[in-house]
C-alpha positions as CSV (number, residue, x, y, z in Angstrom):
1,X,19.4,71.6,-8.7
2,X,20.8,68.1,-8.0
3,X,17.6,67.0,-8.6
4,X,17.5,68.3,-12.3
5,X,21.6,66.9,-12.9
6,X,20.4,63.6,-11.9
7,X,17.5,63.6,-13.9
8,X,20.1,65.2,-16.8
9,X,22.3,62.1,-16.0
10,X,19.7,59.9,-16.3
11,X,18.6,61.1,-20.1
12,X,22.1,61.4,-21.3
13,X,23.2,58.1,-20.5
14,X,20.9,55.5,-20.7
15,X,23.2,52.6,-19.4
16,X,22.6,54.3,-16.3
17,X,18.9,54.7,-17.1
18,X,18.0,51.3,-17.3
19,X,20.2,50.6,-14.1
20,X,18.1,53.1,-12.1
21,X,15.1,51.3,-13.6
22,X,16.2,47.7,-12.6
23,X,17.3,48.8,-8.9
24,X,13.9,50.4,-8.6
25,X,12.4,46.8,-9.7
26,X,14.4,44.9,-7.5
27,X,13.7,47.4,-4.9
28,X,9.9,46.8,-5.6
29,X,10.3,42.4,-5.8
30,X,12.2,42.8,-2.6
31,X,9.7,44.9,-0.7
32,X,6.7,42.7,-2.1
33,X,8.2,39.4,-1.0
34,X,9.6,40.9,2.8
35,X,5.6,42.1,3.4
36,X,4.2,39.0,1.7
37,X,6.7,36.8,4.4
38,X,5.9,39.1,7.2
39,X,2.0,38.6,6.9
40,X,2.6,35.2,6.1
41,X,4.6,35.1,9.6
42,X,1.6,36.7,11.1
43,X,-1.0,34.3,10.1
44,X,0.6,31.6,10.4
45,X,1.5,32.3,14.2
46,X,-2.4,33.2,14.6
47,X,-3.1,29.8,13.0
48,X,-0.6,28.0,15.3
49,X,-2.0,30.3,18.5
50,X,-5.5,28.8,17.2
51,X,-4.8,25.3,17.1
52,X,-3.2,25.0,20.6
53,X,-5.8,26.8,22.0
54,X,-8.2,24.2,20.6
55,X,-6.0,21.6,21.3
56,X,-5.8,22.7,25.3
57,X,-9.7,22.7,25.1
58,X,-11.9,20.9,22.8
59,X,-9.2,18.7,21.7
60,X,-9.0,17.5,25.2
61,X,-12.5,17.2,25.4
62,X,-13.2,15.5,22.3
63,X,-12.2,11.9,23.5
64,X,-14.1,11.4,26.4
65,X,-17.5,12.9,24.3
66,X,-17.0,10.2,21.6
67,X,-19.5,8.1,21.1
68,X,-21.7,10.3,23.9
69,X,-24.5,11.4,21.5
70,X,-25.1,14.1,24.2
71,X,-21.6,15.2,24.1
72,X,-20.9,15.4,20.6
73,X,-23.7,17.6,20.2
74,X,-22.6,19.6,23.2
75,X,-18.9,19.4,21.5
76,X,-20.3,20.2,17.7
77,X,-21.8,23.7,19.2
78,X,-18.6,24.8,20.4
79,X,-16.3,23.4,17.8
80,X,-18.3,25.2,15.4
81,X,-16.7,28.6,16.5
82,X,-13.0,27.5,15.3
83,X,-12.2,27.9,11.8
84,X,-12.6,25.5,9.0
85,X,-8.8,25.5,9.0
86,X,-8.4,24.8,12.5
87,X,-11.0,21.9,12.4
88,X,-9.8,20.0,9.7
89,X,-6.4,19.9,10.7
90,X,-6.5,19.2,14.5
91,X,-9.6,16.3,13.2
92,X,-7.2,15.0,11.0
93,X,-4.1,14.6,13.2
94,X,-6.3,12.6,15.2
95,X,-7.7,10.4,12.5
96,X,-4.2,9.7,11.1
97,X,-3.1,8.6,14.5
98,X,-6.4,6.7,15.1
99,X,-8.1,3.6,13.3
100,X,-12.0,1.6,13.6
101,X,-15.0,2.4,15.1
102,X,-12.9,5.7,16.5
103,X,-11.3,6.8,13.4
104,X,-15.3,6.4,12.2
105,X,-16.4,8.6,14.7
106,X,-14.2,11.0,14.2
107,X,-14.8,11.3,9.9
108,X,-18.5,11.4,11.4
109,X,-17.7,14.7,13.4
110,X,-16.3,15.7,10.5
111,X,-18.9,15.7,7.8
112,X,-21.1,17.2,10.9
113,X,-19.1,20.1,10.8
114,X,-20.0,21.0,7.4
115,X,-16.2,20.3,6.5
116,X,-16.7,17.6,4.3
117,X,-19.3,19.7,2.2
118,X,-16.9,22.2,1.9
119,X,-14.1,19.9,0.6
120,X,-16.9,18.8,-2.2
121,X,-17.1,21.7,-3.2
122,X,-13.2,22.2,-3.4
123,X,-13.7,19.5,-5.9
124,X,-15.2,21.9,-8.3
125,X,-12.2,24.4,-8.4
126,X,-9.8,25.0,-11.5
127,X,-6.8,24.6,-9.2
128,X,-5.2,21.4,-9.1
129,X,-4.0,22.0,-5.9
130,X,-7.3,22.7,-4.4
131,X,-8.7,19.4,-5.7
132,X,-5.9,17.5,-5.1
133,X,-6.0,19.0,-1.0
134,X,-10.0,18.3,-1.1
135,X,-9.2,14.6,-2.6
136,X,-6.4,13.7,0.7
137,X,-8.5,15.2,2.9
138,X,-12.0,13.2,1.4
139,X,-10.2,9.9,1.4
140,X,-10.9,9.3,4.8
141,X,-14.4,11.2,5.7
142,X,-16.4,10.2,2.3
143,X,-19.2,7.7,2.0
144,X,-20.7,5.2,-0.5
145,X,-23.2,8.2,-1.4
146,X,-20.3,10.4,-2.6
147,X,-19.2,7.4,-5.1
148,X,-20.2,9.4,-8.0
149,X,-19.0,12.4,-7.6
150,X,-15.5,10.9,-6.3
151,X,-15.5,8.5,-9.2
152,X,-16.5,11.1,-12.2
153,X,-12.6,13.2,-11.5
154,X,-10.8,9.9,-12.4
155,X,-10.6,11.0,-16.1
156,X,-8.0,14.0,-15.0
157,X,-5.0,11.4,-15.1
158,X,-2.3,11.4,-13.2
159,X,-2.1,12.3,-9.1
160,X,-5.3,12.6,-9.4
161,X,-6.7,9.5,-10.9
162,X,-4.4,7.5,-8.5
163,X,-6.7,9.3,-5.2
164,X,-9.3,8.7,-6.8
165,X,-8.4,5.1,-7.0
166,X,-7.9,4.5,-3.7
167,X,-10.8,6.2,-2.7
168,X,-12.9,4.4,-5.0
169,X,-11.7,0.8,-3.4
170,X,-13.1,1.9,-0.3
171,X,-16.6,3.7,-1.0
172,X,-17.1,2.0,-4.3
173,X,-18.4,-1.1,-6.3
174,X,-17.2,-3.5,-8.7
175,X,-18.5,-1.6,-11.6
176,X,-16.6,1.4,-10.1
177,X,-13.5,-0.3,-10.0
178,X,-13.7,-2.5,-13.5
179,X,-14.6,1.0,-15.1
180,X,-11.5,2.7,-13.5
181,X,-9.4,-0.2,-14.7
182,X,-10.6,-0.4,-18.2
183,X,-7.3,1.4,-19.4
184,X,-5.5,1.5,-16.6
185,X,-1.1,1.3,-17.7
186,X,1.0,-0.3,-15.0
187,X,4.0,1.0,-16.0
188,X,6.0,1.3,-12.8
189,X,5.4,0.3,-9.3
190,X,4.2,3.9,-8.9
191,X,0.7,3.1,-11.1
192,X,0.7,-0.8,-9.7
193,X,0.2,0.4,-6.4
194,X,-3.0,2.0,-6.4
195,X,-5.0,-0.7,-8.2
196,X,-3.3,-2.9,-5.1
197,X,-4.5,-0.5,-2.6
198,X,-8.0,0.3,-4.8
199,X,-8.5,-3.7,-4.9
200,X,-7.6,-4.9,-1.3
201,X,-10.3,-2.5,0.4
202,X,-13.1,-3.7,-1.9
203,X,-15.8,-4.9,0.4
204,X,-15.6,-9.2,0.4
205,X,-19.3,-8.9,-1.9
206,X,-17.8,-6.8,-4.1
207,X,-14.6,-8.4,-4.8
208,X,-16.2,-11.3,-5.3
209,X,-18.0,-9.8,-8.1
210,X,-14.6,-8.4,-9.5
211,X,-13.8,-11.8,-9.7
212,X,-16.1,-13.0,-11.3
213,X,-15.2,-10.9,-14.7
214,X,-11.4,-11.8,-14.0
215,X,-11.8,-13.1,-17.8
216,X,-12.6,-9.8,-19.5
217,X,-9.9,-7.6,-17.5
218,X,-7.7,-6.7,-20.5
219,X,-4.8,-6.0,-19.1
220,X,-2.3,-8.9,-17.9
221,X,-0.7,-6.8,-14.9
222,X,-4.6,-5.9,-13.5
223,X,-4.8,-9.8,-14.4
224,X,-2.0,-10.8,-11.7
225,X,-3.3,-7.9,-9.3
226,X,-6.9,-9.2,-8.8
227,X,-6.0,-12.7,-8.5
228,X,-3.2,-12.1,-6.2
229,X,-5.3,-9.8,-4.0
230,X,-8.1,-12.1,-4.3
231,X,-6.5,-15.2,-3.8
232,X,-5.6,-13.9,-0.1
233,X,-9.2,-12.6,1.0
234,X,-11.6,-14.7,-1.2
235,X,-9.4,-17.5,-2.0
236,X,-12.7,-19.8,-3.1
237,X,-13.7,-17.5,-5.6
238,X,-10.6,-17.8,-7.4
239,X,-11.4,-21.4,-8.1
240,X,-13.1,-20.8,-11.7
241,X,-9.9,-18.6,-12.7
242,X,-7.1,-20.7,-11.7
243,X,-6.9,-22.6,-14.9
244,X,-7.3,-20.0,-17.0
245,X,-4.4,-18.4,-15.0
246,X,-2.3,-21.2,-15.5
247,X,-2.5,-21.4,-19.1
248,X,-2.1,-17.4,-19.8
249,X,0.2,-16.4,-22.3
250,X,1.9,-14.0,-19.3
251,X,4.4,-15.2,-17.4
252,X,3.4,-12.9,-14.6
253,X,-0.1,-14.3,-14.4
254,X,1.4,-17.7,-14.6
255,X,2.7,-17.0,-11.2
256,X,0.3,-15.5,-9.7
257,X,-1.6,-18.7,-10.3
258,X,1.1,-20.6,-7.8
259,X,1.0,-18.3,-5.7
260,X,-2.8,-18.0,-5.8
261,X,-2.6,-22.6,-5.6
262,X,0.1,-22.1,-2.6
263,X,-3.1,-20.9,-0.4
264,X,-5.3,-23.6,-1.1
265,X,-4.3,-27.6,-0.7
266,X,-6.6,-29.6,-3.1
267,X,-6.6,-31.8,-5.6
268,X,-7.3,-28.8,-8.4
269,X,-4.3,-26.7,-6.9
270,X,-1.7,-30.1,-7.0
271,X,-2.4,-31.1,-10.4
272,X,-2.3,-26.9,-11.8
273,X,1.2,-26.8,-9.5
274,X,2.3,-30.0,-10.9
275,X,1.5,-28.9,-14.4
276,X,3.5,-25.5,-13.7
277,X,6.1,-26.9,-12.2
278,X,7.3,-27.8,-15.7
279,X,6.5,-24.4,-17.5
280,X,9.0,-22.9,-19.6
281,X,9.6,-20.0,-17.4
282,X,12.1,-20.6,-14.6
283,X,10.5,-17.8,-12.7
284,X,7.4,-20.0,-13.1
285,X,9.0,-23.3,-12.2
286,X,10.7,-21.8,-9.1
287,X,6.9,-20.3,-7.5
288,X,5.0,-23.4,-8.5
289,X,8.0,-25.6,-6.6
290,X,7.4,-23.1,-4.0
291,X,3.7,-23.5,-3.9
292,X,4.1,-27.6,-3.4
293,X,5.2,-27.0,0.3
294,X,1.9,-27.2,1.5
295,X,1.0,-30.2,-0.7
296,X,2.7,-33.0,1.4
297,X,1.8,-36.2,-0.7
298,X,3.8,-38.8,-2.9
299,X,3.0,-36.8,-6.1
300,X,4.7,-33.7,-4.5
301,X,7.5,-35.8,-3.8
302,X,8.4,-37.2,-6.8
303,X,8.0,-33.4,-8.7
304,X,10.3,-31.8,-6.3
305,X,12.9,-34.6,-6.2
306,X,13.0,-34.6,-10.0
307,X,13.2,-30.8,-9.8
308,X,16.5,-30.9,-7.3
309,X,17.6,-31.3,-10.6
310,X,16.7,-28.5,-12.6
311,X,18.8,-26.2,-14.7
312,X,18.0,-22.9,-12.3
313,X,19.4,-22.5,-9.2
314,X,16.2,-20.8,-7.7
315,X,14.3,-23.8,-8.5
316,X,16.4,-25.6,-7.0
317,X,16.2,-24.5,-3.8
318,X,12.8,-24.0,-3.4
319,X,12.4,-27.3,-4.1
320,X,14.4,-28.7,-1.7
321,X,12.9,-26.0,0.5
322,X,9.5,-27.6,-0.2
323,X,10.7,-30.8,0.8
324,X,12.4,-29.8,4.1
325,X,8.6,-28.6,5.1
326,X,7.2,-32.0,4.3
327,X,8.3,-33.1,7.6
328,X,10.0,-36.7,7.8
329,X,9.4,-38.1,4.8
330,X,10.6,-34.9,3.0
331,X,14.0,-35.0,4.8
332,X,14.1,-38.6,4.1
333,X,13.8,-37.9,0.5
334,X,16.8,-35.1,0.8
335,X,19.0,-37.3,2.5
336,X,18.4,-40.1,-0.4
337,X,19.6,-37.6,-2.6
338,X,22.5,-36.6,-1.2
339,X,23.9,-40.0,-0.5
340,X,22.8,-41.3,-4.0
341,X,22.2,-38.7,-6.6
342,X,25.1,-38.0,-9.4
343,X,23.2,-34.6,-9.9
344,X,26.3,-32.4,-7.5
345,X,23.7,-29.4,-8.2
346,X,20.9,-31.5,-7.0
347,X,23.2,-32.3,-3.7
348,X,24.2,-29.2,-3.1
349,X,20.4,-28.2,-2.8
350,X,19.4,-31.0,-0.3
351,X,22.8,-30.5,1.4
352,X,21.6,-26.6,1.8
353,X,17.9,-27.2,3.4
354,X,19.4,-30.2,5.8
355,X,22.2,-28.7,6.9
356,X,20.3,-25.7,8.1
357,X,17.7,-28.6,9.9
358,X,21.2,-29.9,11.5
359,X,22.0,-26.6,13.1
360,X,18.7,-25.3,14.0
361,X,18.5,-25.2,17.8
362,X,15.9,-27.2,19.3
363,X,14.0,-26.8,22.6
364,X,16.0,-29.8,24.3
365,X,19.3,-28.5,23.4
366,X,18.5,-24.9,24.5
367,X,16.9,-26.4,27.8
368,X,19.6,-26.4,30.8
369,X,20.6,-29.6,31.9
370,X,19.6,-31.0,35.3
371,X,20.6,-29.8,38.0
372,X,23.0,-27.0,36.1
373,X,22.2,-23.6,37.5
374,X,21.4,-20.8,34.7
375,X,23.6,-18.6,34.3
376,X,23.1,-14.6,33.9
377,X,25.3,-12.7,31.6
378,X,27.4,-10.4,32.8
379,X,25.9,-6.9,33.1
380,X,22.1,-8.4,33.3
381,X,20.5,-8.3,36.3
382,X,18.6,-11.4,37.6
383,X,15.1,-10.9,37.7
């Protein structure tokens, strides 16, 4: 009978109705979410009870049977009855805290397991996250013969393209990268990085070719990218680009060319610093200055004297900075400047640079005099 009244209630007011309804739902959400978090409890305590038993065994194991082909067989047999799960993320906590020939060894375990197969195959899902998960766990186990299939997901954009990017500096070729490039935005330090990162692991042979179609790169901020990176690992192949670099329309590349010239001391790199060292561009002027320390001759001299002088107080002090590392005619030209010049900007610089050379201790001043006994401070122990 109360039954029926409720049900009565129920019907005759439907305010009520629909708040039955929506407790019920709740009820249900609840319920569903409490089980889902209990089982999710559950397997994750198995997974954890998984791993540290692999961990107490195999995991032990595994670094005295590296590089034993014997033992990593041995090893392979009985890693093979942990799950992929288990493998791939006790593997990779050793490979993140491991680098060379063992870090090699270990992504050679791994693609003997079948793991990195099954990560390809990830590839292929319709989940982003899947692909993106296969893509940080390939950047470190894939080979040059998995080039193409890494470099052919680069067209999905974002997150994506950026993995892929710096997987394809490692595994790839310079036809990978330039074809990756070719529309590449740097619009942030965000999309800069990875062309960094994708162009500083190129093989040397490769780079090299990379460099070689510097010239047809479109974009100015690849432009300073290459020859930045390039200029510290293959710094003779940058010869053929320097003066195109010096005479691009973009102030960036402009300065990559001095610092490119500040790595090599020649003739060709004075004469492109000297040039630069009058650009338009104070930013320029202040790295080309900069670049000069290394180029300790008269020529020098004279440019970073006259450039004590300069309108930018950045310039300015590299200068004077460049003459400080030009040994004792440098700090000869300073002081001739601060006793003579009318410039009080261009003193000001020179009095900087050789008043820090005035304080700097020197070994004979921190030396203890003869016969003085060294003295412990208080609360060290003599050794």
């Amino acid at each position: 009978m109360g039954d029926a009244t409720l049900w009565d209630r129920l019907g005759d007011e439907p305010l009520l109705g629909a708040l039955a309804v929506i407790i019920a739902g709740l009820v249900v959400v609840i319920g569903g979410i409490l089980t889902w978090l209990v089982l999710r409890s559950l397997w994750d305590a198995r997974l954890t009870r998984a791993r540290d038993a692999f961990w107490r065994g195999l995991g032990r194991e595994l670094v005295g049977a590296m590089g034993d082909a014997e033992r990593e067989a041995a090893w392979l047999v009985r890693a093979r009855v942990h799950s992929d799960d288990v493998l791939r993320h006790c593997i990779g906590e050793y490979m993140t805290r491991t680098s060379g020939a063992y870090r090699e060894g270990l992504a050679r375990l791994y693609r003997s397991l079948g793991l990195l197969d099954a990560d390809l195959a990830e590839l292929a899902s319709r989940r982003w996250r899947v692909r993106m998960r296969a893509l940080r766990r390939l950047a470190g186990v894939v080979t040059t013969d998995h080039r193409d299939r890494i470099a052919t997901l680069a067209g999905e954009g974002g997150e994506i393209r950026l993995l892929v990017a710096q997987i394809v500096g490692r595994i790839g070729r310079a036809e990978d990268v330039i074809t990756l490039l070719k529309g590449w935005k740097v619009t942030s330090r965000l999309t800069e990085y990875p062309v960094h990162v994708m162009v500083g692991a190129l093989p040397i042979p490769e780079l090299r070719r990379l460099v070689a179609t510097w010239a047809e790169i479109d974009s100015a901020d690849i432009q300073r990218i290459v020859l930045s990176e390039a200029s510290q690992r293959v710094p003779s192949a940058c010869w053929a680009m320097l003066p195109a670099a010096a005479a691009h329309p973009s102030k960036e590349v402009r300065i990559a060319a001095c610092r490119a010239a500040s790595h090599m001391t020649s003739e060709i790199t004075l004469n492109l610093l000297l040039s630069l060292a009058e650009d338009d561009a104070w930013e320029v002027r202040a790295q080309a200055v900069k670049g000069l320390a290394p180029h300790k001759n008269s020529a020098a001299d004279d440019v970073l004297v006259a450039a004590l002088s300069d309108r930018n107080f950045w310039v300015r002090q590299n200068a004077a900075a460049s003459l400080g590392r030009h040994g004792a005619v440098g700090v000869a030209r300073l002081r001739e400047v601060l006793d003579r010049s009318t410039d009080r900007y261009a003193r000001d610089a020179a009095e900087h640079v050789l008043t820090d050379f005035s304080t700097a201790p020197t070994a004979a001043a921190l030396a203890p005099a003869a016969g003085a006994e060294a003295t412990v401070p208080v609360g060290v122990e003599a050794a």
